[in-house]
KOLFI-769084 format. One record per residue (C-alpha): x, y, z; residue number from 1. Coordinates in steps of 0.001 Angstrom, whole numbers, plus 524288, in hexadecimal, padded with zeros to 5 digits. Each point is the difference from the previous one (the first is absolute). Layout:
REM residues N
<r><c1>X</c1><c2>Y</c2><c3>Z</c3><resi>NUM</resi></r>
...
This chain:
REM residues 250
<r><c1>83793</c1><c2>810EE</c2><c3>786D6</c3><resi>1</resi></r>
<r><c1>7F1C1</c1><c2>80371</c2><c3>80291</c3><resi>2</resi></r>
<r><c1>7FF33</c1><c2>80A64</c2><c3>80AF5</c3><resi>3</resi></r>
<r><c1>7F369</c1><c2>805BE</c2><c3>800D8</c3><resi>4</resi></r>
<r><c1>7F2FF</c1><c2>8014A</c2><c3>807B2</c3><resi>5</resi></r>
<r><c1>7F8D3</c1><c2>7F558</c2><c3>7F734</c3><resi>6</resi></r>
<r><c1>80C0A</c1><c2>7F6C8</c2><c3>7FFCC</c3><resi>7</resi></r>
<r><c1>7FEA5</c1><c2>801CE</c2><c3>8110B</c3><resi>8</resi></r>
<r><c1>7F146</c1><c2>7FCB4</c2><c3>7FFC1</c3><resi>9</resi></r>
<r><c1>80216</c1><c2>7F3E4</c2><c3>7F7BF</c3><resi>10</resi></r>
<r><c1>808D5</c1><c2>7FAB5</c2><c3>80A13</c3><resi>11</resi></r>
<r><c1>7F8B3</c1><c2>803A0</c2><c3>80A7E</c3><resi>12</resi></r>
<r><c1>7F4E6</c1><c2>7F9E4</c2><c3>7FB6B</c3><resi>13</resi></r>
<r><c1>8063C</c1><c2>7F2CF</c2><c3>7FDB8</c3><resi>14</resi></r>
<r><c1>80421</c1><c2>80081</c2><c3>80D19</c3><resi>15</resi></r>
<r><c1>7F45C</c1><c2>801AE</c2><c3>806BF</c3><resi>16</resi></r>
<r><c1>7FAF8</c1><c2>7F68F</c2><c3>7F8B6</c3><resi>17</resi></r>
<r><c1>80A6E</c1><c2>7F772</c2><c3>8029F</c3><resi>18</resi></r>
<r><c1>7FEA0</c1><c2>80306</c2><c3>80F6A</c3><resi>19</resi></r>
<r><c1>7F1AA</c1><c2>7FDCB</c2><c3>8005A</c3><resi>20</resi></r>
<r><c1>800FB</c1><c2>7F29D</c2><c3>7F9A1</c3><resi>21</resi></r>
<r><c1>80C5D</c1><c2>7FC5F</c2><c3>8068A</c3><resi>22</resi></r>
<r><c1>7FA62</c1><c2>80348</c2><c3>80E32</c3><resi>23</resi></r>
<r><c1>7F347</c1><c2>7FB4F</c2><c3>8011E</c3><resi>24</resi></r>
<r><c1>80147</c1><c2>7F64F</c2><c3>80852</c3><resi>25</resi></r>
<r><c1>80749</c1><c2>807A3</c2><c3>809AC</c3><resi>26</resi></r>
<r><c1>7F72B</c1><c2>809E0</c2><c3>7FFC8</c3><resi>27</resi></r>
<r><c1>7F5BA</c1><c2>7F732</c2><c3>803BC</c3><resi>28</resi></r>
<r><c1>8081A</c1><c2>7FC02</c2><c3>80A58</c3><resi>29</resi></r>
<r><c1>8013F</c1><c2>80E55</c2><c3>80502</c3><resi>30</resi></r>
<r><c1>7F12B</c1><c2>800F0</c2><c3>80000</c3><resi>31</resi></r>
<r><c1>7FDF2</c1><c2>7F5EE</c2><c3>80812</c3><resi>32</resi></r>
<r><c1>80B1C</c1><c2>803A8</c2><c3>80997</c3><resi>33</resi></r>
<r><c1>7FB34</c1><c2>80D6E</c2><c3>80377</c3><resi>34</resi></r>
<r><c1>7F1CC</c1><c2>7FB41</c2><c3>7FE53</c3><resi>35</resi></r>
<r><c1>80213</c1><c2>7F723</c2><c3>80BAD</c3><resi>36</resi></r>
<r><c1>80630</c1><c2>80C62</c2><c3>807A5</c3><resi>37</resi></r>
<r><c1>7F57B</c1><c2>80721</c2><c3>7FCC2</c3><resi>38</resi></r>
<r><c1>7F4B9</c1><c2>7F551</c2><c3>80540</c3><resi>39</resi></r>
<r><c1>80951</c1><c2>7FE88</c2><c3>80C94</c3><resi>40</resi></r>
<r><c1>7FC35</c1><c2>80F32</c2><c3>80228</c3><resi>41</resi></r>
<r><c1>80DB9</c1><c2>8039C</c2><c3>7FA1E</c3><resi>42</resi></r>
<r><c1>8067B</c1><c2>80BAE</c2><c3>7F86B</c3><resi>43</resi></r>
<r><c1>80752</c1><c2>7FE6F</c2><c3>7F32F</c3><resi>44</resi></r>
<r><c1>80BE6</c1><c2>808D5</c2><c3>8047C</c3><resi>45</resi></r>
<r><c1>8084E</c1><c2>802F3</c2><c3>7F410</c3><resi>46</resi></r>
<r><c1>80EEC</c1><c2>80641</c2><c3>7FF5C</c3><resi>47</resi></r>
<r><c1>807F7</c1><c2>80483</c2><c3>7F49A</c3><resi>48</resi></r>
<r><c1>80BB1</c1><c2>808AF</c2><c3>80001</c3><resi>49</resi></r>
<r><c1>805D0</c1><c2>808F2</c2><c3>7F7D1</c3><resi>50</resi></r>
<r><c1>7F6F8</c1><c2>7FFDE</c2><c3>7F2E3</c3><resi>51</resi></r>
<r><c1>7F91D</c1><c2>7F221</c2><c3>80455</c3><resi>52</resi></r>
<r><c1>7F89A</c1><c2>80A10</c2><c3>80702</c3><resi>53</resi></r>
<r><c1>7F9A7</c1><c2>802BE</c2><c3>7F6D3</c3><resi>54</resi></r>
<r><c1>7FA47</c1><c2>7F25A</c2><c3>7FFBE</c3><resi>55</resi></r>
<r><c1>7FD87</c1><c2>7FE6E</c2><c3>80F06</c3><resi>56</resi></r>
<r><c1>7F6A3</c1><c2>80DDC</c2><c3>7FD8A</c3><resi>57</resi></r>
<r><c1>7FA30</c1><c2>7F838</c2><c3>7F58A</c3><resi>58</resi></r>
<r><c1>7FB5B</c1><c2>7F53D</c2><c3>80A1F</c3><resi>59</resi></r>
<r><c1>7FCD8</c1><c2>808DF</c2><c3>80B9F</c3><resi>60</resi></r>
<r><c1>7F5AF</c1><c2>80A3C</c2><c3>7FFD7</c3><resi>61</resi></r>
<r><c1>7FC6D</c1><c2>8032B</c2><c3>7F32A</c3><resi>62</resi></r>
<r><c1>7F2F2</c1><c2>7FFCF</c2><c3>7F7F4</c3><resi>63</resi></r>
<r><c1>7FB69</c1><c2>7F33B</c2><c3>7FB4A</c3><resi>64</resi></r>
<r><c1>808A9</c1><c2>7F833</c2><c3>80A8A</c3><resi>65</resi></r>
<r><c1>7FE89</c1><c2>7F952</c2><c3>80C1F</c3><resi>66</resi></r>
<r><c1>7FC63</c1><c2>808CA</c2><c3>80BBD</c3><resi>67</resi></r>
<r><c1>8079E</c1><c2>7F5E6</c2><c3>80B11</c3><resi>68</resi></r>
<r><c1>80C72</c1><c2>80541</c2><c3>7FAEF</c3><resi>69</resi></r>
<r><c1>80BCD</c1><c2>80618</c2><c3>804F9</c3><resi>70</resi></r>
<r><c1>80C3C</c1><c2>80741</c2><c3>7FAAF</c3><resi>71</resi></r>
<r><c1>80CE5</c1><c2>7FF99</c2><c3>806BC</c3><resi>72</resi></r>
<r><c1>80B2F</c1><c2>80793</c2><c3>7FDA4</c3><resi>73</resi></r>
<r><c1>80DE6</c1><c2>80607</c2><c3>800EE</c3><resi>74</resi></r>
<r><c1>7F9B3</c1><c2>80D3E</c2><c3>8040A</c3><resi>75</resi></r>
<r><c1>7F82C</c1><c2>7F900</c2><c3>80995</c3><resi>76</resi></r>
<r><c1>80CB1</c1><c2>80235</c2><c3>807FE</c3><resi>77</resi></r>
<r><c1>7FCC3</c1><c2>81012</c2><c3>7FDE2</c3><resi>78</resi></r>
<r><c1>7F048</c1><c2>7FE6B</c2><c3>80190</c3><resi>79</resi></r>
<r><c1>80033</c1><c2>7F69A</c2><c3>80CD5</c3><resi>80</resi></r>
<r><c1>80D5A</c1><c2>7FE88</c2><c3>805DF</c3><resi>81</resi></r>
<r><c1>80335</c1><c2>80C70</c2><c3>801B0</c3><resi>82</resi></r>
<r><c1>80C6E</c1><c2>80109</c2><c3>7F592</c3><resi>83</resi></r>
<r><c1>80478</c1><c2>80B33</c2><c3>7FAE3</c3><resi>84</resi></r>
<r><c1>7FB55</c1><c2>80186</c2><c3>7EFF7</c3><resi>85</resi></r>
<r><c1>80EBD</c1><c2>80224</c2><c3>7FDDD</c3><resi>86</resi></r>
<r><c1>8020F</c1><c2>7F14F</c2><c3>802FF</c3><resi>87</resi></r>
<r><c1>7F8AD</c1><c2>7FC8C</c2><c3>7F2B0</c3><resi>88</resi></r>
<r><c1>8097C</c1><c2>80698</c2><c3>7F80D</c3><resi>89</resi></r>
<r><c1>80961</c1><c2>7F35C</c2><c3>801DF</c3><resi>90</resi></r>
<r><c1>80021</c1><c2>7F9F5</c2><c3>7F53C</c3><resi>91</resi></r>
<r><c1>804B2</c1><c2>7F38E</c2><c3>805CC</c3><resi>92</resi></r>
<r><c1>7F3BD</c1><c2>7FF78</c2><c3>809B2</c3><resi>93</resi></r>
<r><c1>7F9A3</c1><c2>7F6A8</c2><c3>7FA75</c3><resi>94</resi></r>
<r><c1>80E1B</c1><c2>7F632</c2><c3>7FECA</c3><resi>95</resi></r>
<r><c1>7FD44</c1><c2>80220</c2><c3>81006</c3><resi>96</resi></r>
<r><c1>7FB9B</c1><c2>7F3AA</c2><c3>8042A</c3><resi>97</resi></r>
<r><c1>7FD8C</c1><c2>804A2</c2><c3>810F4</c3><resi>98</resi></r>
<r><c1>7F539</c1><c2>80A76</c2><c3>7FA61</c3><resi>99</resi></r>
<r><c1>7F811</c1><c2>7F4A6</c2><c3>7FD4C</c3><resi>100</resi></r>
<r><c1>7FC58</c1><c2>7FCE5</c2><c3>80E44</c3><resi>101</resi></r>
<r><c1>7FDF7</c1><c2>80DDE</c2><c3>80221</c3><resi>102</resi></r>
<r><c1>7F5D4</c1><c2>8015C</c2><c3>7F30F</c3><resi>103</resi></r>
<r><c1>7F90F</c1><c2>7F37C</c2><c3>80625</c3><resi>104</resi></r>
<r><c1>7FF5B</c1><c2>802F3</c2><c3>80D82</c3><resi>105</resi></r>
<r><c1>7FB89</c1><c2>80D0A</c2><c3>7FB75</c3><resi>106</resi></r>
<r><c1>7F490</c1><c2>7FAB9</c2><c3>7F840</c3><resi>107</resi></r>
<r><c1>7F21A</c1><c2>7FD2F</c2><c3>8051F</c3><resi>108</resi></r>
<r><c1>80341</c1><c2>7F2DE</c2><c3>7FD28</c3><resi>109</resi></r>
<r><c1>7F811</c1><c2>7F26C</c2><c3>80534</c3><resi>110</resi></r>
<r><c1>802DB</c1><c2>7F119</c2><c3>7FEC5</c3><resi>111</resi></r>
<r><c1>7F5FC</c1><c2>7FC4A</c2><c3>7F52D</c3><resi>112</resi></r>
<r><c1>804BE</c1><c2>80A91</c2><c3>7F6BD</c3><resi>113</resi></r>
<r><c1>8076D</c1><c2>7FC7A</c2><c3>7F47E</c3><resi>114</resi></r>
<r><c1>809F0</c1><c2>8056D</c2><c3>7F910</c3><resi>115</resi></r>
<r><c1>80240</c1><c2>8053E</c2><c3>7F111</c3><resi>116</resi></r>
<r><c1>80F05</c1><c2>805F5</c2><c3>7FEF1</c3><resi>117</resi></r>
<r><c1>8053E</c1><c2>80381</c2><c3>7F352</c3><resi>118</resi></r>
<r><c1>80AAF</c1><c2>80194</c2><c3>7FBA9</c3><resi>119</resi></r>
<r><c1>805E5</c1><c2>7FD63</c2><c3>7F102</c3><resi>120</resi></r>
<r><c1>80D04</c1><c2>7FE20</c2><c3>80406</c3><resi>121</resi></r>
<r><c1>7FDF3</c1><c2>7F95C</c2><c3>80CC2</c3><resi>122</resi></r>
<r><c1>80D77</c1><c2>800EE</c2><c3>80660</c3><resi>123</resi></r>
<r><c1>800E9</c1><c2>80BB3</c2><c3>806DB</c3><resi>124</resi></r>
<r><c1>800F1</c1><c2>7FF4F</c2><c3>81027</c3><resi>125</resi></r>
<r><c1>7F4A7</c1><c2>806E4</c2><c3>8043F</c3><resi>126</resi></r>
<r><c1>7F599</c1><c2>7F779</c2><c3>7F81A</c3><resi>127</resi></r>
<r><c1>807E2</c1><c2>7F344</c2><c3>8043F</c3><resi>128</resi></r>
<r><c1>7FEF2</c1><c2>8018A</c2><c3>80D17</c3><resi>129</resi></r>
<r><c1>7F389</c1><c2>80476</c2><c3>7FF86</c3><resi>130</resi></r>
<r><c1>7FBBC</c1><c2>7F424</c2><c3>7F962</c3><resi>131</resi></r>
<r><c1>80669</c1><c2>7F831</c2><c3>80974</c3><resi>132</resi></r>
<r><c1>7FAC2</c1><c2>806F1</c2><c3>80A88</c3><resi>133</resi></r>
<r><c1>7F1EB</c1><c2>7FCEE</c2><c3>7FB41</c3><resi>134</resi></r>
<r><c1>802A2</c1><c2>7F25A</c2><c3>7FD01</c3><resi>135</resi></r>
<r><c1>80608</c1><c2>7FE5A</c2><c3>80D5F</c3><resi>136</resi></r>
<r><c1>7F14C</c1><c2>805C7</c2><c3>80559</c3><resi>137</resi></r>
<r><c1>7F8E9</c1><c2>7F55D</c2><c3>7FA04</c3><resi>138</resi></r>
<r><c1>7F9E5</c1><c2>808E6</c2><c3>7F457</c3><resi>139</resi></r>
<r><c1>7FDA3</c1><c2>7FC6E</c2><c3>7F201</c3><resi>140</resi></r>
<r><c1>80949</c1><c2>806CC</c2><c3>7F7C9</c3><resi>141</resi></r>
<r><c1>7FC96</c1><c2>802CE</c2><c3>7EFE4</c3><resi>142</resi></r>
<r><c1>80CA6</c1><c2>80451</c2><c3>7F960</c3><resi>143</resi></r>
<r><c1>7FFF2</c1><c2>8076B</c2><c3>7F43A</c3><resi>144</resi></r>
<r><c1>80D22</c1><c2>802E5</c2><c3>7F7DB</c3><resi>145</resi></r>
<r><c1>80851</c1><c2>7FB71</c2><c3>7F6D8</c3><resi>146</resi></r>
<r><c1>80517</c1><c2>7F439</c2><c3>7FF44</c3><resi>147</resi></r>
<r><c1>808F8</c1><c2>80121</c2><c3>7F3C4</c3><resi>148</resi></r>
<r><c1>80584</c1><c2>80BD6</c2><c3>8062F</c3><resi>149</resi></r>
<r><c1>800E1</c1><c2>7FA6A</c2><c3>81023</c3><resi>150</resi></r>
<r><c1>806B1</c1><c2>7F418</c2><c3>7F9E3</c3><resi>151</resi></r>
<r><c1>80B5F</c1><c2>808D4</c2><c3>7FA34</c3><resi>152</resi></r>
<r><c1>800E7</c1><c2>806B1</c2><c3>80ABA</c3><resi>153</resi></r>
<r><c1>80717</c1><c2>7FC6C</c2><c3>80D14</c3><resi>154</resi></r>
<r><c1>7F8D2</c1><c2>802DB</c2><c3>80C19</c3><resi>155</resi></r>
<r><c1>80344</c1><c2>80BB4</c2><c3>80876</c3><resi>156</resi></r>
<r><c1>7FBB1</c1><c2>7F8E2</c2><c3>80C71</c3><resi>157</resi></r>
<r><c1>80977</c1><c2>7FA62</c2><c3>807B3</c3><resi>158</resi></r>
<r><c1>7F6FC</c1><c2>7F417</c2><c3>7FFB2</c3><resi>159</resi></r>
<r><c1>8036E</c1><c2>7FD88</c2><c3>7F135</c3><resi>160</resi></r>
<r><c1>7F095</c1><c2>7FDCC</c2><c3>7FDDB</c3><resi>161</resi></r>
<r><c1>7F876</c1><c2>809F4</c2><c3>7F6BB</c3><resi>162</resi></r>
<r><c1>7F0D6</c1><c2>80250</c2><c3>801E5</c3><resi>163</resi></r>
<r><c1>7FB37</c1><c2>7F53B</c2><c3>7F7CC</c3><resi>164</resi></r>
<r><c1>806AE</c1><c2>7F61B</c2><c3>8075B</c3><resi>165</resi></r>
<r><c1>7F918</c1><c2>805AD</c2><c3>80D48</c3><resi>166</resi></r>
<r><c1>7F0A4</c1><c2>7FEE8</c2><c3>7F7A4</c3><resi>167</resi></r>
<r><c1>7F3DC</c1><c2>7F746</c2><c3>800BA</c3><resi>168</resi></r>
<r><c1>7FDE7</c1><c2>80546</c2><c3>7F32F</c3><resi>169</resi></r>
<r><c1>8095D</c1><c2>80755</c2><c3>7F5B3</c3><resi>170</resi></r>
<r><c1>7FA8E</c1><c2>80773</c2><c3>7F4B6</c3><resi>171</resi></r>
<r><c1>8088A</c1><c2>801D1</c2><c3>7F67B</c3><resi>172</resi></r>
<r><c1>7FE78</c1><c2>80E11</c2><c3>7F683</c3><resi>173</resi></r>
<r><c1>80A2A</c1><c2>7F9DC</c2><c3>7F639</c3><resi>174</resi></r>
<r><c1>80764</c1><c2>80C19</c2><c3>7FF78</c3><resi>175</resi></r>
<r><c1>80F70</c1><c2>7FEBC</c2><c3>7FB0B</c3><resi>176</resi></r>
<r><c1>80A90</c1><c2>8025F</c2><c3>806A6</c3><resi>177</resi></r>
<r><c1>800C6</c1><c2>80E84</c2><c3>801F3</c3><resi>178</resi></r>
<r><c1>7F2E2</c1><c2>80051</c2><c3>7FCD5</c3><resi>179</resi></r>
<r><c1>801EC</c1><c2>8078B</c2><c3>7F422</c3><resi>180</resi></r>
<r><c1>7FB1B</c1><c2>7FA01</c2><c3>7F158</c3><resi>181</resi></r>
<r><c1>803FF</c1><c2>80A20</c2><c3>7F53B</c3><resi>182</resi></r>
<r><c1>80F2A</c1><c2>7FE95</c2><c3>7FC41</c3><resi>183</resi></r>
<r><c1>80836</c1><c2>80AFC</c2><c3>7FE66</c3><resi>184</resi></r>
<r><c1>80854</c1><c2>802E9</c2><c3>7F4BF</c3><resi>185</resi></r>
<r><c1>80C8A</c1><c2>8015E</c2><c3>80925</c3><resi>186</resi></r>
<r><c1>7FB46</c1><c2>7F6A2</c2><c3>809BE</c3><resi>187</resi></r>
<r><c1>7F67A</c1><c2>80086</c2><c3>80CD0</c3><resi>188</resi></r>
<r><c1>7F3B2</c1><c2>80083</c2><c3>7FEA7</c3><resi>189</resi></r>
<r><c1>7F253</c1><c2>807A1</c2><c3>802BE</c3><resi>190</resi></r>
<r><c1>7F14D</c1><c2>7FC39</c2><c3>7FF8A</c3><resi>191</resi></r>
<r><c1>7FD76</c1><c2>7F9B9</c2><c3>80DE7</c3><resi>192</resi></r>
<r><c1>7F520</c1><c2>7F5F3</c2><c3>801E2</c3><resi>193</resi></r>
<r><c1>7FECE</c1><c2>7FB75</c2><c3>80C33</c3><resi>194</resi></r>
<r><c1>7F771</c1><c2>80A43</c2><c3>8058E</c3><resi>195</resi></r>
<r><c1>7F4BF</c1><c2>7FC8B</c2><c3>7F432</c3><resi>196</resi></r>
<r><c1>802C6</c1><c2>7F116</c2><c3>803A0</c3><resi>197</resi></r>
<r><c1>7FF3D</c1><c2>800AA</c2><c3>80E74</c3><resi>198</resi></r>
<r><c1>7F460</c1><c2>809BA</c2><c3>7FF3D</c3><resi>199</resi></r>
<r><c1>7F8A0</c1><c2>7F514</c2><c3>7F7CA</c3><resi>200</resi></r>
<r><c1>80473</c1><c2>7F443</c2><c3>8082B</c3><resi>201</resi></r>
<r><c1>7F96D</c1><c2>808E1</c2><c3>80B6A</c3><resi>202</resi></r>
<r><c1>7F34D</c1><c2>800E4</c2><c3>7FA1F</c3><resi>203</resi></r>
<r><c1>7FE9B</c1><c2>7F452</c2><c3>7FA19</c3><resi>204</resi></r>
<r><c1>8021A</c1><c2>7FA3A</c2><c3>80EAC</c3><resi>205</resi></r>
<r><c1>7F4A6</c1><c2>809CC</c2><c3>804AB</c3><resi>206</resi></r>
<r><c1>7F821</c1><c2>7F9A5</c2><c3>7F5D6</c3><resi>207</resi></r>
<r><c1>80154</c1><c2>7F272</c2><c3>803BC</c3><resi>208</resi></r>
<r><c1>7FDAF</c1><c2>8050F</c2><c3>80F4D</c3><resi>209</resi></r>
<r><c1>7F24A</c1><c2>8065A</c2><c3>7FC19</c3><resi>210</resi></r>
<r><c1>7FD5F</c1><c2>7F423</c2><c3>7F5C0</c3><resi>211</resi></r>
<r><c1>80177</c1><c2>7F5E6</c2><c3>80BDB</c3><resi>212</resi></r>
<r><c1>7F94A</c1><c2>80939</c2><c3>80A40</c3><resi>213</resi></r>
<r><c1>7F421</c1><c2>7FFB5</c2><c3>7F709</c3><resi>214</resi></r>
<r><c1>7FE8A</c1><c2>7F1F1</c2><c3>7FA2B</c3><resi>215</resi></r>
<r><c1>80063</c1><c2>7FDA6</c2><c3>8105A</c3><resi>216</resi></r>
<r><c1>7F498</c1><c2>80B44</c2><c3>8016E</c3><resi>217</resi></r>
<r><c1>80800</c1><c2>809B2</c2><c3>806F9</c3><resi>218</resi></r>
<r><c1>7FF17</c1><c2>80DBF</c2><c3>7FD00</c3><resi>219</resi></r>
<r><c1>80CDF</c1><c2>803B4</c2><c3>7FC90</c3><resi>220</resi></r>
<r><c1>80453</c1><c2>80C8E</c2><c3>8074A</c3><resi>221</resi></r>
<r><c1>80566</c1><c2>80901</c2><c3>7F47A</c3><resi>222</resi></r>
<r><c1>80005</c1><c2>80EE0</c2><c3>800B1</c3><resi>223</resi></r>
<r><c1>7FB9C</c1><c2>808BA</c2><c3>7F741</c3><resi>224</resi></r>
<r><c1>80686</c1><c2>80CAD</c2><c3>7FA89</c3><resi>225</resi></r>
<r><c1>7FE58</c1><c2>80C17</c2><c3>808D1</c3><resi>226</resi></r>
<r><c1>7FCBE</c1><c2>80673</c2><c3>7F4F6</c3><resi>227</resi></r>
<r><c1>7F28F</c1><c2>7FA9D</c2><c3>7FDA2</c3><resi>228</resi></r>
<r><c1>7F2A5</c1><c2>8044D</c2><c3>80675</c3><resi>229</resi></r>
<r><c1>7FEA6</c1><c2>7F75D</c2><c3>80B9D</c3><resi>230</resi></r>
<r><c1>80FB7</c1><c2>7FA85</c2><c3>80080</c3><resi>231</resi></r>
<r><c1>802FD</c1><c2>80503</c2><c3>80B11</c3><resi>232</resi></r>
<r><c1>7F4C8</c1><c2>7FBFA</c2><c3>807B9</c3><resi>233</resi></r>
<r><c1>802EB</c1><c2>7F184</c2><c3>7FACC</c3><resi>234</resi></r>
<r><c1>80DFB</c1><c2>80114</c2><c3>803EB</c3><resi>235</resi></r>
<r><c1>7FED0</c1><c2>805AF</c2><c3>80D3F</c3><resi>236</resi></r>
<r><c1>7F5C2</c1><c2>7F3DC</c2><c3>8032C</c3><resi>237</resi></r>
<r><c1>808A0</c1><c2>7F53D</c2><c3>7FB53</c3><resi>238</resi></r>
<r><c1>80BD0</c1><c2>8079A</c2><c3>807E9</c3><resi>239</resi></r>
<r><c1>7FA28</c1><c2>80167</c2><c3>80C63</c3><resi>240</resi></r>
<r><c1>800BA</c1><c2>7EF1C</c2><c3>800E4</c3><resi>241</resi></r>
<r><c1>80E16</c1><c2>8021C</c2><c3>7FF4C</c3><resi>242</resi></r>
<r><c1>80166</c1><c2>80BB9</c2><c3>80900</c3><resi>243</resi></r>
<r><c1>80DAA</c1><c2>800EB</c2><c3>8029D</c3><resi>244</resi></r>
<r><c1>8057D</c1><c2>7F597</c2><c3>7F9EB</c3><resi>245</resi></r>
<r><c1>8010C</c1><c2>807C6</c2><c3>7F1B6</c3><resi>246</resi></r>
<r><c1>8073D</c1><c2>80ACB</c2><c3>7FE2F</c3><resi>247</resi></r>
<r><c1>7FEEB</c1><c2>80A9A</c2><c3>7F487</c3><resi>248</resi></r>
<r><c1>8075B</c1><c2>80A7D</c2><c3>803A0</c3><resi>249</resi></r>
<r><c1>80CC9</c1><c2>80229</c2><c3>7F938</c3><resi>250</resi></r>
């Protein structure tokens, strides 16, 4: 058995490959979901919990994405409605499907936004009702997770659906069950790969957004890094269009 840094890259890189092949299509799909928010004046507001995150930070707010973003979150509950921090210490908040109306009423949120929740497992309450919350609103809903692992899974919703069934749109980061690729000699395994997956997925998506906001000879509104002469000057302009409706604190 093979258990080593190089033997981790080679899988990772068939996998990526594998997921950038495989989703294509959907990804186009995605593109021209949130590009239609985004013409109709919307926000892309994106939600991950527990290490999906990770992902969510990947679509909101940072350098080289889309400015008309927004990030919601667990702590949201802390940083807007007034919770103590102690209550994100649970770790069964996010299996909690009633603080999902409280994250979206909390949220600067409008009816032409669109939505971009991941989640790799996709069955836990929180994200479910949240998704079904949104789809109940009338808003465009991109999934991102995976489906090999959802499908093994049962729901924890006391709907029985899981967040792909809920999307317009479901990526899928091909991760395994458990996530996990490198064996262990005694059994289990270590090596996750949905965080690489999903984080690719999430850019290519961005890509196809910009590519179709330029063959149509819009100026795509992208930030760039604070940490370049003149950044924050371009930020703060393309911000101010969506004063109070994006949120980067937190």
């Amino acid at each position: 058995m093979d258990i080593s840094a190089a033997d981790y890259v080679q899988k990772v890189e068939r996998l990526v490959h594998d997921v950038a092949a495989s989703q294509a299509r959907a990804v186009g799909e995605a593109a021209r979901l949130l590009c239609a928010a985004l013409r109709g004046g919307g926000v892309i507001q994106a939600f991950g919990s527990g290490h999906s995150e990770a992902i969510a930070m990947e679509i909101a707010g940072r350098a080289g994405g889309l400015v008309p973003t927004n990030r919601l979150a667990l702590r949201d509950l802390v940083l807007y409605g007034g919770e103590s921090p102690s209550a994100l210490r649970s770790t069964e908040l996010e299996r909690d499907p009633s603080i999902a109306h409280r994250i979206y009423d909390l949220a600067p949120i409008q009816p032409q936004d669109a939505f971009v929740m991941i989640s790799s497992s996709g069955v836990n309450g929180s994200v479910i009702e949240l998704a079904s919350i949104v789809k109940e609103r009338g808003h465009g809903l991109v999934a991102l997770t995976s489906v090999r692992h959802s499908t093994e899974m049962r729901s924890r919703h006391a709907s029985g659906l899981k967040l792909l069934d809920l999307a317009d749109v479901v990526l899928d980061n091909g991760a395994p069950y458990g996530d996990a690729v490198m064996p262990l000699p005694e059994g289990g395994a270590f090596g996750a790969v949905s965080t690489i997956t999903s984080a690719l997925l999430a850019q290519m998506v961005v890509a196809e957004v910009v590519r179709e906001l330029l063959e149509a000879g819009e100026v795509p509104p992208i930030y760039r890094s604070a940490n370049v002469v003149g950044g924050d000057e371009h930020n703060r302009a393309l911000e101010s269009r969506y004063a109070g409706r994006i949120r980067r604190g937190g």
